[in-house]
C-alpha positions as CSV (number, residue, x, y, z in Angstrom):
1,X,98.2,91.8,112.1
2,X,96.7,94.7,113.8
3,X,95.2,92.5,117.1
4,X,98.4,90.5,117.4
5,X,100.3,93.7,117.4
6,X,98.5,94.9,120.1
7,X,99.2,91.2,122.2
8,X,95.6,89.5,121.0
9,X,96.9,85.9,120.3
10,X,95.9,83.0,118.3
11,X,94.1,85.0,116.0
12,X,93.3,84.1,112.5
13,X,92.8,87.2,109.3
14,X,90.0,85.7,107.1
15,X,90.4,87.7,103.8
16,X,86.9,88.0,102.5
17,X,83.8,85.7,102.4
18,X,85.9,82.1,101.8
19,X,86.4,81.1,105.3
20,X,88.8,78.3,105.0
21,X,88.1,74.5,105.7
22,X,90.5,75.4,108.9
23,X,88.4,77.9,110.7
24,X,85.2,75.9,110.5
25,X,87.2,72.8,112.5
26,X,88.7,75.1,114.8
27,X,85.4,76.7,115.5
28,X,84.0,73.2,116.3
29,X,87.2,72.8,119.1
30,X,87.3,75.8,120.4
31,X,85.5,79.4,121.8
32,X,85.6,82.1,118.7
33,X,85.4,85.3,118.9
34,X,84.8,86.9,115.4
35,X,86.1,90.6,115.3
36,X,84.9,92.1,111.7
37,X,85.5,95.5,109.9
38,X,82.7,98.3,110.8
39,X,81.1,98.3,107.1
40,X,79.4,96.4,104.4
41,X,82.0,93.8,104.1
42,X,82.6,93.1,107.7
43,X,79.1,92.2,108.0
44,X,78.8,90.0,104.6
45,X,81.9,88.5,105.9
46,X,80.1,87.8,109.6
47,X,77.2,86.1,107.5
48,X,79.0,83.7,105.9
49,X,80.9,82.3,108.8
50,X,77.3,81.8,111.0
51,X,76.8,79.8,107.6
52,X,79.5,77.5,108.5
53,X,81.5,77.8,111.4
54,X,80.1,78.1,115.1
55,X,80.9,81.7,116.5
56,X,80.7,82.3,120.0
57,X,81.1,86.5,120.4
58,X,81.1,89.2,117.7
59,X,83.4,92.0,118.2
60,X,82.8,94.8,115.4
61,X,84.9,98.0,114.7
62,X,83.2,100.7,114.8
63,X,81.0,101.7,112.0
64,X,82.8,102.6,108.7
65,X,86.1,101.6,110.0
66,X,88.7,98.5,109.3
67,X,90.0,96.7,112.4
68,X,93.3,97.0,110.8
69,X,92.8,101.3,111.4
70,X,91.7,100.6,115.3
71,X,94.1,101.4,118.3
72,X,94.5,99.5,121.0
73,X,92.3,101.2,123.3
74,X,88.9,100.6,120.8
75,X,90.5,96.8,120.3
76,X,90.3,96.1,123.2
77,X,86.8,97.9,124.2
78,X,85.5,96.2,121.0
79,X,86.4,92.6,122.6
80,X,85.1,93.8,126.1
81,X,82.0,94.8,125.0
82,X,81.6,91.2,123.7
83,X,81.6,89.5,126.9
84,X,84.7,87.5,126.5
85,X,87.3,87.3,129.7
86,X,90.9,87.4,129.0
């Protein structure tokens, strides 16, 4: 909720380590930039979608914080430090 409130769009919130059949066929179709919590769960979370979906970019809050506690300003310096153009 937090990136599309701050105009990032077609996202998709994957609540915990089930990644849903969905985001592993999107994946396949398009460029996908995972953006995961700064902690132990963001980067459980990051494993399991390398496991099955393709991921382009990784975008990470920074450490021991949620993305949903981010401002803009570090949301969108998190997706700039990835590489990916707008």
């Amino acid at each position: 909720i937090n990136l599309l409130k701050y105009g990032i769009k077609n996202t998709i919130a994957v609540g915990g380590t089930n990644v849903p059949p969905t985001v592993q066929k999107i994946s396949n179709e398009k460029v996908v930039t995972a953006f995961v919590d700064g902690d132990r769960g963001g980067e459980l979370i990051l494993r399991e979608l390398f496991q099955v979906a393709e991921i382009d970019f990784v975008a990470r809050a920074p450490k021991s914080l949620e993305v949903e506690e981010l401002t803009q300003k570090q949301i969108i310096k998190g997706i700039a430090l990835t590489g990916v153009k707008g």
